[in-house]
N, C-alpha and C positions, 0 to 999 in steps of 0.2 A: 494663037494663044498670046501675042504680041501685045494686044489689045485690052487684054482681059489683066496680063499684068499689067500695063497702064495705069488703068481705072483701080487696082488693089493699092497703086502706091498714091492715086489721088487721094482715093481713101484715107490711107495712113496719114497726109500729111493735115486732111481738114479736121482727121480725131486727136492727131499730135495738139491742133490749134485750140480743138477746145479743154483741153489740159489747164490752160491758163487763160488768164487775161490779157493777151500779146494785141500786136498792131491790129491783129487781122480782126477779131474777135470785138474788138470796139470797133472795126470799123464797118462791122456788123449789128453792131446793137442796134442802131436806128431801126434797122428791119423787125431785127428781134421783138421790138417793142411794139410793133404794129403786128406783127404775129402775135407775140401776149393775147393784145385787146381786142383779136379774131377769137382767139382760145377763150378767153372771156366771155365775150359775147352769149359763143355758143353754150356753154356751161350754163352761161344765165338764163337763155331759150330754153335748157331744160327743166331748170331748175324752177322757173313760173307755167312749166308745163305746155308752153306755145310749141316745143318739140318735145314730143312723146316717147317715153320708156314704155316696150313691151314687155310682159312678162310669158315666161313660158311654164308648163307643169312639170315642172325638177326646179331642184335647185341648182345653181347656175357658179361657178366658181371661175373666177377671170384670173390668169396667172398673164401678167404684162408688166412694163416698165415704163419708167418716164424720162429715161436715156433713151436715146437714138443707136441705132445699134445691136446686136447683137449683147447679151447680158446672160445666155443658160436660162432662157424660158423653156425651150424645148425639151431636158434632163430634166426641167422641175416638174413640167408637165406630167413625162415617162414616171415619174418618181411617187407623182402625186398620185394617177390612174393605177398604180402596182399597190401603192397601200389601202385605195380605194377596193380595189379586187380583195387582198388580204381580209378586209374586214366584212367581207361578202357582197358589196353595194355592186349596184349596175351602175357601172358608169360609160361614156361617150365621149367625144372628145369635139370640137370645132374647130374649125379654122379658116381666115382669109386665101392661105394658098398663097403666099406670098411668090411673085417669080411664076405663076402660073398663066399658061397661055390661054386655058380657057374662061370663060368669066360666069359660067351658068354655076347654078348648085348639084353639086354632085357628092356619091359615095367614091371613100377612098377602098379600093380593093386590093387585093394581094398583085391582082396583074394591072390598074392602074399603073398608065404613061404618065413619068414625072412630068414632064411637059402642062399635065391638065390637071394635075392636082397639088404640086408643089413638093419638092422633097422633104422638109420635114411633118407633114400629115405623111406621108409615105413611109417616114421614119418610124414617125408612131404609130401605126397601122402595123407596122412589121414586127415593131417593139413587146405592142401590149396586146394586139389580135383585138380592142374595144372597139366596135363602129366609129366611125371617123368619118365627119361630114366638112365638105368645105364650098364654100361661097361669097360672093361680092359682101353679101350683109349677112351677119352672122346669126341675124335675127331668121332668115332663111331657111340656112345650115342646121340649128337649132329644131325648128320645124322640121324639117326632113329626118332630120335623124329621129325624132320621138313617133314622130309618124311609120318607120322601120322598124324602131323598137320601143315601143310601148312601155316597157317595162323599166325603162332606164330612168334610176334615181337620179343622178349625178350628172351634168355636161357639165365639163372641164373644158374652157374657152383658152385656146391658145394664142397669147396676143391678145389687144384688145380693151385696153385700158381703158383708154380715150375715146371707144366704143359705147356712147351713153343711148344709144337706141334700143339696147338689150338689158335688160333688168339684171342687174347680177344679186347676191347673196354673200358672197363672200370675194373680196379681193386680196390678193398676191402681188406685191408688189416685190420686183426681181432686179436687183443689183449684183454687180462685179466690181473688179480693186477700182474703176474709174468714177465709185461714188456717182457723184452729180456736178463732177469736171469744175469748169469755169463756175458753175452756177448761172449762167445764158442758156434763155430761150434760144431757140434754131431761130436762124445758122449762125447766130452769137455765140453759141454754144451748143451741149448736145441736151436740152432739155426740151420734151413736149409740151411742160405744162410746169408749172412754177411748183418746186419743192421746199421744205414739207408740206402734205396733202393728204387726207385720210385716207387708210388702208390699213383690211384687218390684220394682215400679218405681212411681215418686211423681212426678206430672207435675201443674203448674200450669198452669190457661188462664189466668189473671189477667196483668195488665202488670208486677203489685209482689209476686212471691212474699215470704210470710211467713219461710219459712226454705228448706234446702234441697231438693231434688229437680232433675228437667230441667223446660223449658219449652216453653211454644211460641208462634205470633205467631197472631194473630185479627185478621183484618183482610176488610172485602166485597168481595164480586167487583164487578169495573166495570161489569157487567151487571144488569138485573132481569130474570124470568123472567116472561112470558107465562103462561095456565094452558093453552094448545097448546103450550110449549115454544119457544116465539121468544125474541128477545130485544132488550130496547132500552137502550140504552147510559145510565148513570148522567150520560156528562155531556151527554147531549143532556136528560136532566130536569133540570139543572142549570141549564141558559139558560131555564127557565120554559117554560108552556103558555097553552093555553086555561083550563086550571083549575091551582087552587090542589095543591100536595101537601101530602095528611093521610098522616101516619105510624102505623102502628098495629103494638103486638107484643105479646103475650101469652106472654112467655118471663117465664125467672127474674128477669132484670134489665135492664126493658126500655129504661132509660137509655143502658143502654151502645149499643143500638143504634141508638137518636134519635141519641147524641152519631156512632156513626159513619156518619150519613148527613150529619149535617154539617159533619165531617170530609172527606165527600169532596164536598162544595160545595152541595148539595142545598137550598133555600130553602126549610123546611118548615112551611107557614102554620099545621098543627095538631099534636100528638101526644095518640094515647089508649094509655096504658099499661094493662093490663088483668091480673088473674090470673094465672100461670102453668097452663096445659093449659083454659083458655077455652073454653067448645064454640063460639061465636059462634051457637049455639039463636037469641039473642034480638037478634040481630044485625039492623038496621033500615036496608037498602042507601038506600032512598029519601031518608032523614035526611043521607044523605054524598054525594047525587046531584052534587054541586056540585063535588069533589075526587078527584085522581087518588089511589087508594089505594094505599099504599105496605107491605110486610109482609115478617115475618120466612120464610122457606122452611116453618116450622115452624106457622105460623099458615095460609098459603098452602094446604095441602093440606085445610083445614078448611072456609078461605073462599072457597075458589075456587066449593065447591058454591053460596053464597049470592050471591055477589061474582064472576063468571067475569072481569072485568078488570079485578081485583087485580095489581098486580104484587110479587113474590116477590124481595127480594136476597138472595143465598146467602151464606151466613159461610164463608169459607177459611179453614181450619183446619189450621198444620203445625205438626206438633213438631218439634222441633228433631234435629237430624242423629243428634246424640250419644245422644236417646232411642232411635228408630230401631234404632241400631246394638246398644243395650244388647238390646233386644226381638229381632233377629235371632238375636244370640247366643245367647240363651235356649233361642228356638223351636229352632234345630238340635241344641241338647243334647237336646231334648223331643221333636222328629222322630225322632231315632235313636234316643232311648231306646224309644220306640212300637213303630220298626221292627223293635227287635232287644230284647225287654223281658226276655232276661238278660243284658242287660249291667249293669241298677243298678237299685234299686226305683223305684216311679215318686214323681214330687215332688207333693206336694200341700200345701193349704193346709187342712186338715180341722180346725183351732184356732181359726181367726185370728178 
């Protein structure tokens, strides 16, 4: 595990750099700037149609960002497919599989190996029970899944902004408290692609958005999960046990979730903060024999195979009413237009 923290504190120190505009960061821009005019290019390939936008039959909702990083795409995702289901729609989910060792397209199943499908499609397969397809090109994934289910109005594209070979309908653009940093393109800073840029709706998970868009609250359930799906109650670990609680998360920012466990009273004798998408491969159960282990939902579906009594807290994730409402709006201009497709051509984001 040696290694793995290593690479977490590389991490920290290249996200610390793009906070500001320091030594490192200018002495990066030159690159940056020839990165730009790659991202250019290709925008502009699409955009005179020499590189082709497919379309698929649903409507297609890309939830991504233009930070590098980790920003709560994955919650917005879970968030967005649960209001979806609420208002009766089929929907589907896609995904690259980030961290995933196989590269073919495939269904995420309940007994999908993290290994070949990536832990967060795993997450959300677990999450919402929606078909869930992942693939090299999403244009693919896409295709497979409509081909499985026919019926599904909806794929909700996870990641994928900068994904311009798949037609989307509506984009999500997802930010946290780190805004748009330095304002550097990579590795100048943590941007894919020069901000502001069009997008139908701009939602923060962060407590302090940078500027405007909607938001939402992040806050954990009162419960942790079992890996049978039981559940034992936050404040009964909160009056202490037989053993100590060790915290462990392997997310983008796993501070936040130390600080909200102890937030909600939890006496947490360790924390190991880890990588983001972690395999726990080298994970040594006997070494933590002594503590109850504590994890994000998102590390849980990983370590339960290593660790079966692990306990799991969920992140409750809403946006805010007034997001909601704007995203209803949309879809019903986007349903009808579907339904009756000469009443107006259809909306795409085939530039952005």
């Amino acid at each position: 595990m040696t290694g793995a923290l290593q690479q977490s504190r590389l991490q920290r120190i290249l996200i610390s750099a793009w906070t500001r505009r320091g030594w490192l960061a200018w002495l990066l821009w030159p690159v940056a700037l020839l990165f730009g005019a790659l991202a250019a290019l290709r925008r502009g390939l699409y955009r005179t149609g020499l590189f082709k936008t497919q379309r698929v039959p649903a409507l297609v909702i890309v939830v991504g960002n233009v930070v590098a990083g980790g920003s709560g795409k994955t919650p917005v995702v879970m968030a967005l497919v649960r209001h979806l289901q609420a208002r009766g729609l089929q929907a589907g989910v896609i995904s690259r599989g980030y961290g995933r060792q196989a590269t073919d397209c495939r269904e995420v199943l309940d007994d999908s190996p993290i290994e070949d499908v990536g832990d967060e499609p795993a997450l959300i397969k677990h999450a919402t029970a929606v078909p869930v397809f992942v693939a090299a090109r999403r244009i693919e994934a896409a295709r497979a899944l409509l081909a499985a289910y026919p019926d599904t109005q909806i794929i909700v594209c996870d990641d994928g902004l900068q994904h311009l070979g798949l037609q989307r309908d509506l984009e999500i653009c997802v930010f946290d408290d780190r805004g748009i940093g330095n304002g550097f393109l990579l590795p100048a800073g943590p941007l894919r692609e020069p901000w502001p840029r069009a997008a139908d709706l701009v939602l923060h998970t962060g407590a302090q958005p940078a500027f405007g868009g909607f938001t939402a609250q992040r806050t954990l359930a009162r419960h942790a999960l079992r890996a049978d799906g039981s559940q034992v109650r936050l404040a009964d670990l909160a009056q202490g046990g037989a053993r100590p609680l060790l915290a462990v998360a392997a997310i983008a920012k796993p501070e936040d979730f130390f600080a909200m466990l102890h937030a909600q009273g939890l006496p947490l004798a360790r924390t190991i903060a880890l990588p983001d998408h972690y395999s726990f491969d080298s994970w040594l159960r006997n070494e933590y024999a002594g503590y109850t282990l504590i994890c994000t939902e998102k590390d849980a579906v990983k370590l339960w195979h290593q660790q079966a009594d692990a306990l799991a807290v969920p992140l409750v994730f809403t946006p805010e009413p007034a997001f909601l409402a704007k995203l209803d709006g949309l879809l019903s201009v986007l349903l009808a237009t579907r339904l009756n497709p000469t009443l107006s051509s259809p909306h795409g984001h085939t530039t952005s």
